[in-house]
N, C-alpha and C positions, 0 to 999 in steps of 0.2 A: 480359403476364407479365414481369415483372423477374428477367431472368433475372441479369445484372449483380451485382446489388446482393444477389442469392442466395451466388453464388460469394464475393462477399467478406465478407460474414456471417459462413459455414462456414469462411473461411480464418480467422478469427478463431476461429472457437469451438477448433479444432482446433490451436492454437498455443500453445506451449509455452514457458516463459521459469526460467532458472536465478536462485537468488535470488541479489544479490550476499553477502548475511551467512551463511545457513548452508550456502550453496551445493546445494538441493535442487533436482530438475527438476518443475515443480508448472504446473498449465492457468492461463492469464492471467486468465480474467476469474473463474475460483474462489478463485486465489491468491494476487494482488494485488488495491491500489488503483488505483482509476482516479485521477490527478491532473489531469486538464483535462479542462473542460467539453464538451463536444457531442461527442467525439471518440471514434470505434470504431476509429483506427486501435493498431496495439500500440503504437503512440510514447506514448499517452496513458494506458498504464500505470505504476505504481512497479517501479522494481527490486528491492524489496526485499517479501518476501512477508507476508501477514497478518499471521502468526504473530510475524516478526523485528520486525514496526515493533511492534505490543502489545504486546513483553517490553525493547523500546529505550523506548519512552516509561513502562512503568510504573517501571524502574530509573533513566529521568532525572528520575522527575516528584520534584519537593519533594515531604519529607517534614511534613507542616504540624504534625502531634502533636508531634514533635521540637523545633520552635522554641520559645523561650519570649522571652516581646516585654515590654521593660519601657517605662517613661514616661521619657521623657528628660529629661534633669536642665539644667533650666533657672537 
């Protein structure tokens, strides 16, 4: 039995992380991105929670209907 690898699971599941943008206290692996690969430690989550990075990238994302593209004059 892995008794080990139990305890630090549970130490994860049960750890809590403040977002840095709207400053809510929200569960790490509900409430964030994982940004690196293989990694269950908390370092290998985002600071910033679901919610703030969906509403930063759809407010940064180009607008594409807005542009209008002409041929360039040669």
């Amino acid at each position: 039995m892995d008794l080990d690898g139990q305890i630090k699971l549970s130490h994860l599941l049960l750890s809590d992380r403040k977002c840095r943008t709207c400053g809510e206290i929200k569960n790490l692996i509900d409430g964030f991105y994982r940004i690196r690969k293989g990694g269950s430690l908390p370092s290998s989550y985002s600071y910033e929670c679901k919610q703030c990075t969906i509403r930063r990238v759809r407010e940064t994302r180009k607008n594409k209907s807005n542009t209008i593209w002409e041929y360039p004059d040669w």
